[in-house]
ZAMARLO-166054 format. One line per field, with one value per residue (C-alpha): chain; residue in one letter; x, y, z. Coordinates in nm, 3 decimals, always signed. Layout:
<dozas>
romar A	...
seti A	...
xx X	...
yy Y	...
zz Z	...
</dozas>
This chain:
<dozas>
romar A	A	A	A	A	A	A	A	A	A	A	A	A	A	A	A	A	A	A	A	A	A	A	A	A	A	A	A	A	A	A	A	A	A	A	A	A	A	A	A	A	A	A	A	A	A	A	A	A	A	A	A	A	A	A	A	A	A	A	A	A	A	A	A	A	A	A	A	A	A	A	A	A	A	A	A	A	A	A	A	A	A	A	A	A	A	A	A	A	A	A	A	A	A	A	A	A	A	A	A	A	A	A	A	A	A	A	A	A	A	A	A	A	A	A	A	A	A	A	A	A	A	A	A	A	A	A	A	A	A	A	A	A	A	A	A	A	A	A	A	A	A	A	A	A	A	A	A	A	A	A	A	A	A	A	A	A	A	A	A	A	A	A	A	A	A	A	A	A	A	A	A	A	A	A	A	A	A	A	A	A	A	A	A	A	A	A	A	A	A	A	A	A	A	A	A	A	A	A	A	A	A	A	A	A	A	A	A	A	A	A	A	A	A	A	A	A	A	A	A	A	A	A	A	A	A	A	A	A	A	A	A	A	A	A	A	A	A	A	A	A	A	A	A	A	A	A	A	A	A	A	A	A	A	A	A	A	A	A	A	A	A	A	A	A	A	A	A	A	A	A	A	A	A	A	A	A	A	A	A	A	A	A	A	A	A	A	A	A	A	A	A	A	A	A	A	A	A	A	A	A	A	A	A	A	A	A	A	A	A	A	A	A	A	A	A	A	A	A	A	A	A	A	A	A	A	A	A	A	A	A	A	A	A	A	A	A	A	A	A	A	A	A	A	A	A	A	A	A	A	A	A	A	A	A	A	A	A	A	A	A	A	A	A	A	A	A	A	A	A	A	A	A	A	A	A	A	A	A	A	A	A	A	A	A	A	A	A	A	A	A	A	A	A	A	A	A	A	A	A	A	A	A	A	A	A	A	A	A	A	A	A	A	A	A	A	A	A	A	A
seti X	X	X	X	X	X	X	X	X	X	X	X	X	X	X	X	X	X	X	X	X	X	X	X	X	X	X	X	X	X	X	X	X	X	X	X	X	X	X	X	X	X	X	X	X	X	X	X	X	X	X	X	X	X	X	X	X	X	X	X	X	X	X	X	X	X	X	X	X	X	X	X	X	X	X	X	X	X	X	X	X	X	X	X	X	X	X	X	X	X	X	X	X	X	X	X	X	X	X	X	X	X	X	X	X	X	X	X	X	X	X	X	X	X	X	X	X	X	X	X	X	X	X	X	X	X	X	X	X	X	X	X	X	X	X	X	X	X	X	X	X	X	X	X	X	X	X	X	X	X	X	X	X	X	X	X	X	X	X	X	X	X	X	X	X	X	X	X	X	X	X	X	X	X	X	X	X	X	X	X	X	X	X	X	X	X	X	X	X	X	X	X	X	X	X	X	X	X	X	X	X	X	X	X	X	X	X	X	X	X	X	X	X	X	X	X	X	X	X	X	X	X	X	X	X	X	X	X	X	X	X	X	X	X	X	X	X	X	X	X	X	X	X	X	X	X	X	X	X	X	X	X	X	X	X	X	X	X	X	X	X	X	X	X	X	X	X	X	X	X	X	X	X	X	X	X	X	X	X	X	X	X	X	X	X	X	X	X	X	X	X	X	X	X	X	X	X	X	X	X	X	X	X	X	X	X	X	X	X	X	X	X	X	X	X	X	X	X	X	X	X	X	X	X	X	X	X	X	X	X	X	X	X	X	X	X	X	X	X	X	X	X	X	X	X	X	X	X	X	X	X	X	X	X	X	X	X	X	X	X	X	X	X	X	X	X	X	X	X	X	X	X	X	X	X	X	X	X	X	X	X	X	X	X	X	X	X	X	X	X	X	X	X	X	X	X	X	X	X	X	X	X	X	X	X	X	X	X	X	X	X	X	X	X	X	X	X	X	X	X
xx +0.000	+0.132	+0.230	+0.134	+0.036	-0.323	-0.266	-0.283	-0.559	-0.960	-1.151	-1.230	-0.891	-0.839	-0.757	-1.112	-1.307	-1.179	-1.264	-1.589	-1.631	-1.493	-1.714	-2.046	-1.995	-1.951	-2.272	-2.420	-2.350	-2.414	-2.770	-2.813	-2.716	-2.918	-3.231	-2.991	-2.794	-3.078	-3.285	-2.976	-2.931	-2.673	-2.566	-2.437	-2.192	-2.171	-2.406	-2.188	-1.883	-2.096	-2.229	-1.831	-1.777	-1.987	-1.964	-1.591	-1.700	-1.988	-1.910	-1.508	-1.578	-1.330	-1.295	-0.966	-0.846	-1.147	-1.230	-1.108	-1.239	-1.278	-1.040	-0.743	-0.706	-0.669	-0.962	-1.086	-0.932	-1.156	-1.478	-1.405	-1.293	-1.631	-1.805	-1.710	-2.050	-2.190	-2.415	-2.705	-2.417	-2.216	-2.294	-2.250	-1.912	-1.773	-1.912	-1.668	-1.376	-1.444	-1.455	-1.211	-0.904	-1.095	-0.947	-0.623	-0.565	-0.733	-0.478	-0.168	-0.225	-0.318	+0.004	+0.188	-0.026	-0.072	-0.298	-0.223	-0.246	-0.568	-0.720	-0.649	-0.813	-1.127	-1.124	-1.103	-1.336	-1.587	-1.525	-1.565	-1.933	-2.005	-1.928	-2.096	-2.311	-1.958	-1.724	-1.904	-2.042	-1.739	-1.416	-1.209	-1.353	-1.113	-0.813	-0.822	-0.678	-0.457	-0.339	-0.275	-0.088	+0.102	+0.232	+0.250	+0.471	+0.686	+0.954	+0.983	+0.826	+0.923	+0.874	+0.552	+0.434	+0.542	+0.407	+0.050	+0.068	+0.157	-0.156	-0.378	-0.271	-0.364	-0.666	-0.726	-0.553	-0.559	-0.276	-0.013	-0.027	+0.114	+0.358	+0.491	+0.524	+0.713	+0.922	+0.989	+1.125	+1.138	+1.472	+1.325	+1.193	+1.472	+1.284	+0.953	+1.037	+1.156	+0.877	+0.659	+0.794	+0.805	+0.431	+0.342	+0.532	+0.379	+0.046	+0.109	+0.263	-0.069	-0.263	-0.039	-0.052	-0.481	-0.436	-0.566	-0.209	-0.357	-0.566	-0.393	-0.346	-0.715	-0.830	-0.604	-0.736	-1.126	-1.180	-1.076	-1.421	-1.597	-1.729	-1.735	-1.921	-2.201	-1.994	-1.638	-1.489	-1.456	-1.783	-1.931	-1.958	-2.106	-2.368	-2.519	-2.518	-2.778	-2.963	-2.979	-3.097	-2.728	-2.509	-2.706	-2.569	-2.773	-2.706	-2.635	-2.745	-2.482	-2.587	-2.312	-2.115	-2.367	-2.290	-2.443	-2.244	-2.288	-2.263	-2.309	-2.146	-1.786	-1.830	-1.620	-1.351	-1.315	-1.284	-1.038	-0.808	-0.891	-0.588	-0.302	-0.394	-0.381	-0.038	+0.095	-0.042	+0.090	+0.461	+0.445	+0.366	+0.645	+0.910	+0.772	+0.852	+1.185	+1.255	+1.166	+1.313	+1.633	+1.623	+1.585	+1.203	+1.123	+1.081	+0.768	+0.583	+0.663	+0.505	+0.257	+0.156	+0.285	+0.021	-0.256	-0.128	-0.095	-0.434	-0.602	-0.459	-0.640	-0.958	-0.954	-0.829	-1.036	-1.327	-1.468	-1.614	-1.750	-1.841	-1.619	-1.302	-1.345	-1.278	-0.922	-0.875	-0.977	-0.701	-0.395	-0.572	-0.605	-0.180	-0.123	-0.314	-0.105	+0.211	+0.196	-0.107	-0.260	-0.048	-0.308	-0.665	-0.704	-0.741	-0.906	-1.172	-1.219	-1.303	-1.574	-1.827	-1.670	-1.763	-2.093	-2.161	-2.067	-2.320	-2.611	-2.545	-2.469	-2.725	-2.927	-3.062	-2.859	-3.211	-3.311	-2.954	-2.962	-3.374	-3.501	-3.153	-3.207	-3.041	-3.019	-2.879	-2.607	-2.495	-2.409	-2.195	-2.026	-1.950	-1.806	-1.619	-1.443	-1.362	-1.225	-0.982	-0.908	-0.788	-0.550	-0.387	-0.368	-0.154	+0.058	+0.117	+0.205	+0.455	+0.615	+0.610	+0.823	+1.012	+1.110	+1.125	+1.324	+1.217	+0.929	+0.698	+0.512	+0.588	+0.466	+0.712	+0.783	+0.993	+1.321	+1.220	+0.938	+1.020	+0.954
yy +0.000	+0.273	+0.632	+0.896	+1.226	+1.248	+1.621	+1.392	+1.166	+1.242	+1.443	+1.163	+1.132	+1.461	+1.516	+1.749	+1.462	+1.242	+1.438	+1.538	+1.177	+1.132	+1.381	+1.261	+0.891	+1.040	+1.253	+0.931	+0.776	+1.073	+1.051	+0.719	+0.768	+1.084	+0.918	+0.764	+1.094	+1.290	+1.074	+1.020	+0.683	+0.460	+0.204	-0.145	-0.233	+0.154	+0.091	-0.113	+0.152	+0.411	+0.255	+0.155	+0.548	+0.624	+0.404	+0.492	+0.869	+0.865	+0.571	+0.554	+0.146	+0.136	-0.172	-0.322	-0.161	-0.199	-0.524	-0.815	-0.670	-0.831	-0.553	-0.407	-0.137	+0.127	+0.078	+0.291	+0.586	+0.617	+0.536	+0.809	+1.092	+0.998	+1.073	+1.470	+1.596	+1.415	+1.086	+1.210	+1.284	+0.996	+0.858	+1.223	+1.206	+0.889	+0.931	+1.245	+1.033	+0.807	+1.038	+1.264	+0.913	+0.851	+1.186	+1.125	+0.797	+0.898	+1.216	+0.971	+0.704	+0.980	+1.224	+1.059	+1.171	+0.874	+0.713	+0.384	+0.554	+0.707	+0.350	+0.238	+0.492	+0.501	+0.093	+0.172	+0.412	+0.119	-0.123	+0.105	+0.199	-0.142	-0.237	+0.041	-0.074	-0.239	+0.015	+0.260	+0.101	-0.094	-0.032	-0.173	+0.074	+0.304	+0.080	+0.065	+0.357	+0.388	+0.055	+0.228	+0.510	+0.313	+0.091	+0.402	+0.584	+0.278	+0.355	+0.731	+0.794	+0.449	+0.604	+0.760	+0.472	+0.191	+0.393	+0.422	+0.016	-0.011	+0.197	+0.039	-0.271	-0.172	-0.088	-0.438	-0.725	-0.738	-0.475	-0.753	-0.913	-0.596	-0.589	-0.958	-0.911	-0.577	-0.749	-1.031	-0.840	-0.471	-0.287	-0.101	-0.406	-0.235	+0.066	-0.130	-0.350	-0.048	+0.186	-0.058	-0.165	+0.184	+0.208	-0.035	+0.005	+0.386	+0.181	-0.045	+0.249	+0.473	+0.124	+0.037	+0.451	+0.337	+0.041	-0.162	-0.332	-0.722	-0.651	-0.531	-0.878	-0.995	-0.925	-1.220	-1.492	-1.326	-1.576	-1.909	-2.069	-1.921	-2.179	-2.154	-1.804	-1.900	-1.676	-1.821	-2.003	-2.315	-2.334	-2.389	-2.731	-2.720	-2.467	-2.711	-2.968	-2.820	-2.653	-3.040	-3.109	-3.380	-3.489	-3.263	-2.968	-2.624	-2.265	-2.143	-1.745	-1.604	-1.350	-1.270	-1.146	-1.129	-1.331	-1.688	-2.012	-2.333	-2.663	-2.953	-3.266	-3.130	-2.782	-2.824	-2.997	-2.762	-2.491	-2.651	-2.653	-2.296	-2.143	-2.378	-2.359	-2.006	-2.022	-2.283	-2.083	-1.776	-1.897	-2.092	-1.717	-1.589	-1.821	-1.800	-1.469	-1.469	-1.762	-1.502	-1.213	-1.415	-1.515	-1.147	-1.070	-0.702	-0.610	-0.402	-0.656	-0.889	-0.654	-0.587	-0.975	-1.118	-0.878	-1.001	-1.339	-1.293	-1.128	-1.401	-1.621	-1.428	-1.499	-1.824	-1.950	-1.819	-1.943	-1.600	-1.455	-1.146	-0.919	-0.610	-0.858	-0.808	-0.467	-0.556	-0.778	-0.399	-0.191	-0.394	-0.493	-0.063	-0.017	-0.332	-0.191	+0.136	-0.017	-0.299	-0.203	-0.495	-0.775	-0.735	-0.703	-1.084	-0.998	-0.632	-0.767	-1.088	-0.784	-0.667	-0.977	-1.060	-0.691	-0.707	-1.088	-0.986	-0.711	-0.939	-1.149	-0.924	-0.694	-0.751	-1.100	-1.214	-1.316	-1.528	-1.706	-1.752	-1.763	-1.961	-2.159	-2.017	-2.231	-1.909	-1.720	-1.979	-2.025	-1.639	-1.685	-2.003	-1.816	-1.528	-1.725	-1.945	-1.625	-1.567	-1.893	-1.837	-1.444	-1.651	-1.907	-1.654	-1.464	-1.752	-1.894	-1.517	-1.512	-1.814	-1.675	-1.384	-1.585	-1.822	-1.482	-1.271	-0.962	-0.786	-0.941	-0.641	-0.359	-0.092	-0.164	-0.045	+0.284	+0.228	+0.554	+0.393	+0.064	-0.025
zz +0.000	-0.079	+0.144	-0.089	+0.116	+0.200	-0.021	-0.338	-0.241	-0.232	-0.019	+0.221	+0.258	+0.381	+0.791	+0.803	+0.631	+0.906	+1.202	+1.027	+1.037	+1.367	+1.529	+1.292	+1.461	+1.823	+1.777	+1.665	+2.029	+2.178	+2.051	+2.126	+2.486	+2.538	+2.709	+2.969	+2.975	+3.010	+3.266	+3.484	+3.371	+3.266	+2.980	+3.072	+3.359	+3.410	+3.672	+3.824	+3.782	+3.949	+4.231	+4.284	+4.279	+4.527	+4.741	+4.805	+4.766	+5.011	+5.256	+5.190	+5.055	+4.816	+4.594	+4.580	+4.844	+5.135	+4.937	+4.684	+4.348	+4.017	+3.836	+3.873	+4.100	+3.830	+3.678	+3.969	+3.813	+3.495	+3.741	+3.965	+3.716	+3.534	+3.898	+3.864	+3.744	+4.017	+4.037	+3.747	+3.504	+3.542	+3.182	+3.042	+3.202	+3.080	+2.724	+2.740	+2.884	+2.576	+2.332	+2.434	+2.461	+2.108	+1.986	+2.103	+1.963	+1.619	+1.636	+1.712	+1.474	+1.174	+1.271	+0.952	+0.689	+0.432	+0.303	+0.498	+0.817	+0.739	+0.622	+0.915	+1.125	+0.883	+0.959	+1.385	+1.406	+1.176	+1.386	+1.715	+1.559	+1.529	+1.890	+2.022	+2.266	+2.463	+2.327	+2.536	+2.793	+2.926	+3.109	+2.794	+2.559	+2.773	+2.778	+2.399	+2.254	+2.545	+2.380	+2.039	+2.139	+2.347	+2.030	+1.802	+2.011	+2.156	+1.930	+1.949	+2.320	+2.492	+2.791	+2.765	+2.573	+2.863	+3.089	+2.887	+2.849	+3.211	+3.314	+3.072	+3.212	+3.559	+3.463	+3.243	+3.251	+2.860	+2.760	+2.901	+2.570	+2.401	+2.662	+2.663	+2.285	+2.312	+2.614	+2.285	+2.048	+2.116	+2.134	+2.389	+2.631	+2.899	+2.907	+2.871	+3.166	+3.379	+3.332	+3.376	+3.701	+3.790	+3.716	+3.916	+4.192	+4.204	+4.186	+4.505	+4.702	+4.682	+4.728	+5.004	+5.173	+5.154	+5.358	+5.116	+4.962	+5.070	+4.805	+4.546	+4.325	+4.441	+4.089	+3.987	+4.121	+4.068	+3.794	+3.904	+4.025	+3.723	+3.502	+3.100	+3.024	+2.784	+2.481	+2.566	+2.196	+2.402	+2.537	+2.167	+2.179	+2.567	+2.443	+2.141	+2.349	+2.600	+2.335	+2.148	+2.498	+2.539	+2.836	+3.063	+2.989	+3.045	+3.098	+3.504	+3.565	+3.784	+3.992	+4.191	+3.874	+3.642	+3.428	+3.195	+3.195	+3.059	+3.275	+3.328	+3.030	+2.947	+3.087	+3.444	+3.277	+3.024	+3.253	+3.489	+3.134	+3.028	+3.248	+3.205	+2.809	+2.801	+2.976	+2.727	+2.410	+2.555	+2.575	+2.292	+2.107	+2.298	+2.204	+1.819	+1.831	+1.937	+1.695	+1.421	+1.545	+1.568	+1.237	+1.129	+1.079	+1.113	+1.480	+1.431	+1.197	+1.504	+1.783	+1.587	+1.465	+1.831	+1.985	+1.732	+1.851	+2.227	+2.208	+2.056	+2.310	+2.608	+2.461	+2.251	+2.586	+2.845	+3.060	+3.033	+2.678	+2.762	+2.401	+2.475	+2.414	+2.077	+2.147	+2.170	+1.847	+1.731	+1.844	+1.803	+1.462	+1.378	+1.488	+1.211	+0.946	+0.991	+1.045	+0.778	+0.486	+0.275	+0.460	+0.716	+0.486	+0.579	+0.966	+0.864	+0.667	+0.972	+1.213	+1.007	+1.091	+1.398	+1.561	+1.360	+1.504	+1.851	+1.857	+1.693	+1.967	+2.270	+2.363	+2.032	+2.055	+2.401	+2.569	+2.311	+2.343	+2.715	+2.781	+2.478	+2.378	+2.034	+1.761	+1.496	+1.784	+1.874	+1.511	+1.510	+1.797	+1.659	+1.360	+1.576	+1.745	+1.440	+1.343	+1.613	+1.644	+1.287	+1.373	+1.628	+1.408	+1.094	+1.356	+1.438	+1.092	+0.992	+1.290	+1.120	+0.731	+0.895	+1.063	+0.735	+0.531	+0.820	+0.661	+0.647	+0.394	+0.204	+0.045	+0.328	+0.591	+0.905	+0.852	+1.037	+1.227	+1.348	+1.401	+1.803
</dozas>
C-alpha cells in the first residue's frame, strides 16, 4: 500500500473529512445515549462503575483496596474521574472520557499523513461503531486507545508509551499481551520493563498509603471458580449440546457477577483446562517470536503480529467470553493496518463480521440465546467465534512466514524511524 500524502488523495482522505467523520460517529453515540444521559441513567456495567464510585465517595468502601475486586485497581481511576459531574451525570461524564481518549488515539495514529495511516483509522473508528453498545459502555472501551498510542509511540516515546501500556494494564488485565510481545522483540523491552515496574510500583505504594495493599493482586485470582461463560470459543460445543438437549448440559445465571455459563457434560472440565492452556499458548507465542526475530524478521511486523497473537490467546483460551473482548482484536488490529497495509486485509476484513456478530449477539438478541436456547442465535456466535480462532492461528502462521522470510513481507514496511 502505498504512502502517498493524504494532499494527493480524495476528499475523504483529507484530515477534516476524518474528524468530520470522527465527530459525525460520536454525535451518533451521543444521541443514542441521550435518554440515559438525560434521565440520569446509565448504559451497561456503568451501573456497576458508578455505584463503585460512590460508594468509596460517600461511605469511603473502596474496591480493591477496602475489598477483593474483580479488576485491577486502576480501573478505579476512569470510574471516579467519570463521577465529577456528580451521580445524574455519570454517563454524560464517561461518554466524554471516551470520546475525548478517542481523539487522542485517532490524532496519534493519523500524525503521519498517508494514506495507509488514514485506512487504518477510517477501519477503527468502523469497527468502534459497530461495537458500540460495549465500546461505550465498558471499562475496555477506555483501555483501547490507550493501547494504540502506546504501540504508536513505543519507538519514538518508549517512555511515555510503557508507561500508557503499564496503566492500561492496571486498569485491564488485557494490555499484558502488548507488553509480553514488546518485552519479545522490542529494542526497547529495557525501558519497557523499567517503566513498567516503575508504574506499578507507584500503583502499590498509593494502594499500600490506603491500607488496602492485601488486596492489590485480588483481581487475579477473581476468575478461578468461574465456570465456561455461555460466549467463551470453548464453550461452543457445551452450548449445542444443552440446546440439542445432550449430556445434561444447560445454561447457570450467575448472579453474583452477572454473568451466563454453561454446565453440566464437558463444561467443568473444560474450565479446569482454560488457564493452564492459556499459559501454554501464551509462551508458545512468545518463544515463536523470538525464533523469528532471531532469524531477522522485522521487529515491528513482530510486535505488531505477536500482539494479534498474544491477544487471541487471552480470549480463545479463556473461561470468560465477555463481548467487549473483541474490542481488543480492534485496536492492536487498527496499529497493524497502519504499520503494515494490505499484509493485514485478511485480519481487517475478519473484524468486520466478527464486531458485527458480537453485537447481533450481545445486547441484540442475548435473551433469546440464554432464555429460549435459540439455535439461529447460537450459530451467530459459533460463527463469531471461528472467526475468532481463525484471527489466532492466521496470527501464528504469519509469525512463522516472517520468521522463514526474516524480513518484512510487504511492500509498506515499518519505517526504520518507526520501528519499536
Amino acid at each position: 500500500m502505498s504512502s502517498t500524502p493524504v494532499s494527493a488523495e480524495p476528499r475523504y482522505m483529507r484530515t477534516s473529512f476524518l474528524w468530520m467523520s470522527f465527530g459525525v460517529l460520536h454525535l451518533l453515540f451521543f444521541g443514542l445515549l441521550s435518554p440515559l444521559i438525560f434521565t440520569g441513567e446509565v448504559l451497561s456495567d456503568i451501573q456497576f462503575y458508578r455505584q463503585w464510585a460512590f460508594e468509596g465517595i460517600d461511605n469511603g468502601h473502596w474496591q480493591g483496596i477496602s475489598t477483593a475486586w474483580v479488576y485491577p485497581i486502576g480501573a478505579l481511576a476512569p470510574m471516579l474521574l467519570a463521577a465529577v459531574f456528580g451521580y445524574g451525570a455519570y454517563q454524560f461524564a464517561w461518554f466524554l472520557i471516551f470520546a475525548g481518549l478517542n481523539a487522542a488515539a485517532l490524532a496519534v495514529l493519523t500524525k503521519q499523513r498517508t494514506r495507509q495511516r488514514f485506512i487504518a483509522a477510517y477501519w477503527w473508528m468502523g469497527i468502534t461503531a459497530l461495537l458500540g453498545p460495549v465500546a461505550v459502555g465498558r471499562v475496555d472501551g477506555l483501555t483501547v486507545p490507550l493501547v494504540i498510542i502506546g504501540m504508536l509511540l513505543l519507538a519514538r516515546r518508549p517512555v511515555l508509551a510503557s508507561a500508557l501500556l503499564a496503566a492500561a494494564t492496571w486498569i485491564k488485565v488485557w494490555p499484558a499481551a502488548v507488553i509480553l510481545a514488546a518485552l519479545a522483540v522490542s529494542r526497547r523491552r529495557l525501558t519497557v520493563l523499567v517503566t513498567g515496574a516503575a508504574v506499578s510500583a507507584a500503583v502499590a505504594v498509593v494502594v499500600a498509603a490506603s491500607g488496602g495493599l492485601r488486596y492489590l493482586l485480588s483481581f487475579v485470582g477473581a476468575q478461578g471458580d468461574r465456570g465456561m461463560q455461555l460466549e467463551a470459543p470453548f464453550t461452543t460445543p457445551g452450548l449445542w449440546q444443552a440446546i440439542l438437549g445432550q449430556s445434561g448440559a444447560y445454561i447457570f445465571e450467575d448472579t453474583v457477577i452477572n454473568t451466563r455459563e454453561v454446565r453440566g457434560a464437558w463444561g467443568e472440565p473444560v474450565a479446569a483446562l482454560m488457564t493452564p492452556l492459556l499459559a501454554l499458548a501464551a509462551v508458545a507465542v512468545v518463544v515463536l517470536l523470538l525464533w523469528a526475530l532471531r532469524r531477522g524478521a522485522d521487529a515491528g511486523s513482530l510486535l505488531a503480529t505477536g500482539s494479534l497473537a498474544l491477544v487471541g490467546a487471552f480470549i480463545v483460551f479463556n473461561k470468560v467470553g465477555s463481548p467487549q473482548f473483541m474490542l481488543w482484536l480492534g485496536a492492536v488490529t487498527a496499529v497493524g493496518l497502519a504499520w503494515q497495509g494490505r499484509s493485514w486485509r485478511v485480519p481487517a476484513l475478519m473484524m468486520i463480521p466478527v464486531a458485527a456478530l458480537t453485537t447481533l449477539v450481545y445486547p441484540m438478541f442475548y435473551a433469546a440465546l440464554y432464555d429460549d436456547l435459540n439455535a439461529g442465535v447460537a450459530a451467530m456466535l459459533t460463527v463469531r467465534n471461528l472467526l475468532v480462532m481463525a484471527l489466532f492461528v492466521w496470527a501464528v502462521m504469519h509469525i512463522v512466514q516472517l520468521a522463514r522470510t526474516g524480513r518484512t513481507v510487504n511492500e509498506s514496511a515499518v519505517l526504520p524511524e518507526q520501528a519499536p
